[in-house]
C-alpha positions, 0 to 999 in steps of 0.5 A: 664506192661513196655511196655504198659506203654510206649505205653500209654505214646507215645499215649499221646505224639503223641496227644498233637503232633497233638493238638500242630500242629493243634493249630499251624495251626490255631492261627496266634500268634503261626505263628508269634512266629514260634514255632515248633509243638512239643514245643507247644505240650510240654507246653501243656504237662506241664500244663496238667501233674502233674505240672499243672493240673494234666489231663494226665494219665503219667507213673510215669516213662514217664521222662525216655522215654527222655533217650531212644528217645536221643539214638535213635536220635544220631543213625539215625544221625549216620546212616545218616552221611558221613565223609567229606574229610579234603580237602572238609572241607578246601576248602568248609567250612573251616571258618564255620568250625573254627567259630563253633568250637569257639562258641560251645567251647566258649559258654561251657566255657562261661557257665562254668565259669560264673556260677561258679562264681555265685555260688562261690560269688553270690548265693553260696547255688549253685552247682559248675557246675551250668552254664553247664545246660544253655550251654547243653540247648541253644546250645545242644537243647532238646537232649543234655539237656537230656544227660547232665541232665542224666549224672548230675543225675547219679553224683547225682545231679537230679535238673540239669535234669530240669534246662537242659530241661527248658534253651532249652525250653526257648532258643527256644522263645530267639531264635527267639524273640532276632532273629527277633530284631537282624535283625531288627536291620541289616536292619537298618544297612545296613547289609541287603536290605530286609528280608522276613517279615511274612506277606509276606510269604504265607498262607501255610509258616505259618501254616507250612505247604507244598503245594500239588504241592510241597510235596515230599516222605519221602523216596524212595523204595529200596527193593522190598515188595515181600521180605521186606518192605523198611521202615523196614528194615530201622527202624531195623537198627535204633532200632538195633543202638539203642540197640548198644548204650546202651549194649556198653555204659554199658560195656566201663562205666563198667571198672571205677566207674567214667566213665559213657560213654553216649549212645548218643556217642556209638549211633553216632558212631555206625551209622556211623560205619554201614553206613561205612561197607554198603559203603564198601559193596555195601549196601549203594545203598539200603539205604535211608537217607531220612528214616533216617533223618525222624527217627532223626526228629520223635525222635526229636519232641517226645523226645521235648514232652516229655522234656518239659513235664518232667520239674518240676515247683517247681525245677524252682522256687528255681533257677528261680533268678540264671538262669534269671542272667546266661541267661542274661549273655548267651545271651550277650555272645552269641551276641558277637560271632556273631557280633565280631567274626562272622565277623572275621573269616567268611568272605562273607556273614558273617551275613546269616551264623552270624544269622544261628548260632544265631539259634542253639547257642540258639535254634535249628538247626531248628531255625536257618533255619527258621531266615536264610530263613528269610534273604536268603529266595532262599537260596543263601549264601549257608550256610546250604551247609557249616553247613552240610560240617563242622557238622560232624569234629565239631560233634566230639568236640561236643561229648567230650565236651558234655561227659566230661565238666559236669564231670569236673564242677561236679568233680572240675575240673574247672581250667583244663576244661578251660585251656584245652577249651582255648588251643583248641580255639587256635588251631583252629584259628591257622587252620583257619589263617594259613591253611584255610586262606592261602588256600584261598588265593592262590585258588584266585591268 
């Protein structure tokens, strides 16, 4: 049955989750390359499944399961976000804000155009939208990959699955490898006096783990069990977001054979649609985002599992030459944003937030926390307050960027995705010079 299919294959994931963290518990060189739990269980996964040793009894549909977890993701973050106020977002985090935007935009561009290239002198046996894959990967994750990766699918192109999934799994080890030089190399430069080295974190840091004394609950009771469980009813609402997703995404595709409106995007704003009608109600005050930032966290993990899992070898082994060279290119790129423009546009404490970025423009958000406590261990530069401030305006980009520039690559609109790219950088930086800049001067006059 379908439903004791995907119970097997949770079952699956959630013990090579559990082997991956108490492998990460006990072998230093995985401490060392701060590798999340759930990518070393997706590794194991690879070279346990079908692709490796073939051990696991996977469903012959477990991939699909990546599909489902996305949605879920976007909804609890949906369900967990506030609309900061324009003014909030000029005054707090305005050049974080304007710096995002033309990296991740950029970045887009970056990816597009290049692999275009390639594919049109180098190795022309390539589709057209080759480089998205790399952008979807290093700045998106696991969760963007998978979006992208179904859109390509659906266009026809099943191999950008693969590659999709495979420059976020690779992007997570150049996160921190290229991560730890970069600041290595900033000590050297003065940009920084010191910076927390992993032997001198302590014993629980690395295992990742937290002391008994610093353990806090998930989440906070907000209804009384003599009617419901708190954790259920929260749990309902992500599940019934979820399923929102997919019924609207269905119907808005509905209306053109060409339009395919990803769940992700319906998940997203459907959360935020019912965190807005709990505010206005009154509801909001028995709700916990607790709950749901551990709902996106627990999607997250298993939806990198299963990710990762689901790559095939023998799609790699055919762009293994083209990938290394987009890669190469990604990451140079990448480096630029953060030590030419980071410092233009951000101002104070331009590296924490340069190498922040560094973390989720090639990894995950999580990556660049772990290289921002690195650097900013007591957290003083306050640039995880500024990216919580600026995520959700530049979360709308996200998602057109996300929707429409795979379509547009795949569909030959190259020169259009560009000038469209480009005019919206512009706009950007003239919000950042001559709005957000000024303000800033006249709140220190």
């Amino acid at each position: 049955m379908p439903n004791g299919l995907m119970l097997s294959d949770l079952a699956i994931a959630g013990g090579l989750l559990i082997l991956g963290k108490v492998l990460r518990v006990h072998i230093t060189l995985l401490q060392r390359m701060y590798l999340p739990s759930a990518v070393i269980a997706g590794i194991l996964g690879l070279a346990l499944g079908s692709a490796g040793l073939d051990l696991l009894p996977w469903s012959d549909t477990f991939a699909s399961n990546a599909g489902l977890l996305t949605a879920a993701l976007f909804s609890a973050l949906g369900l967990a976000t506030d609309v900061p106020s324009p003014s909030i977002v000029a005054k707090r985090a305005g050049s974080m804000w304007a710096f995002n935007q033309v990296a991740s935009v950029s970045q887009w561009l970056f990816a597009a155009m290049f692999g275009l290239f390639l594919a049109t002198f180098v190795f022309t046996d390539l589709n057209p939208a080759f480089g998205i894959p790399m952008s979807a990967g290093f700045m998106g994750g696991h969760g963007t990959s998978a979006v992208v990766g179904d859109i390509f699918t659906n266009l026809g192109w099943e191999d950008a699955f693969t590659l999709s999934l495979t420059f976020a799994t690779a992007g997570i080890f150049i996160s921190i490898a290229i991560g730890m030089l970069i600041l290595q190399v900033a000590l050297k430069l003065g940009l920084i006096k010191t910076f927390s080295t992993f032997t001198n974190m302590s014993q629980h840091e690395r295992k990742g783990l937290i002391q008994e004394n610093d353990q806090r609950w998930a989440m906070k009771s907000t209804m009384s069990s003599l009617s419901v469980d708190s954790f259920a009813i929260h749990a309902a609402l992500v599940v019934v977001v979820t399923a929102f997703s997919y019924v609207s995404a269905d119907f808005l595709s509905s209306f053109h054979d060409k339009v395919q409106i990803p769940t992700f995007v319906t998940g997203f704003l459907g959360g935020m649609f019912v965190r807005m009608i709990a505010q206005r109600s009154g509801a909001s005050q028995y709700l916990c985002d607790g709950a749901f930032h551990h709902a996106s966290g627990i999607s997250t993990d298993y939806l990198i599992v299963f990710g990762i899992s689901a790559i095939k070898v023998t799609v790699l082994v055919q762009y293994i030459a083209p990938m290394a060279v987009l890669a190469t290119g990604g990451v140079l790129f990448t480096l630029f944003l953060i030590f030419w423009v980071a410092p233009r546009i951000m101002g104070d404490n331009w590296f924490e937030k340069g190498i922040f970025s560094w973390g989720w423009l090639t990894g995950t958000v999580a990556m660049g926390i772990a290289l921002l406590r690195i650097v900013d261990p007591e957290m003083k530069s306050k640039v995880l307050d500024d990216y919580a401030i600026a995520y959700v305006p530049g979360s709308i980009t996200d998602i057109f960027i996300i929707s429409l520039m795979p379509l547009a690559m795949y569909s030959g609109y190259h020169w259009h995705a560009l000038a469209i790219g480009l005019a919206y950088i512009a706009f950007v930086l003239f919000i950042w010079r001559f709005v957000f800049q000024k303000n800033r001067v006249l709140a220190t006059q």
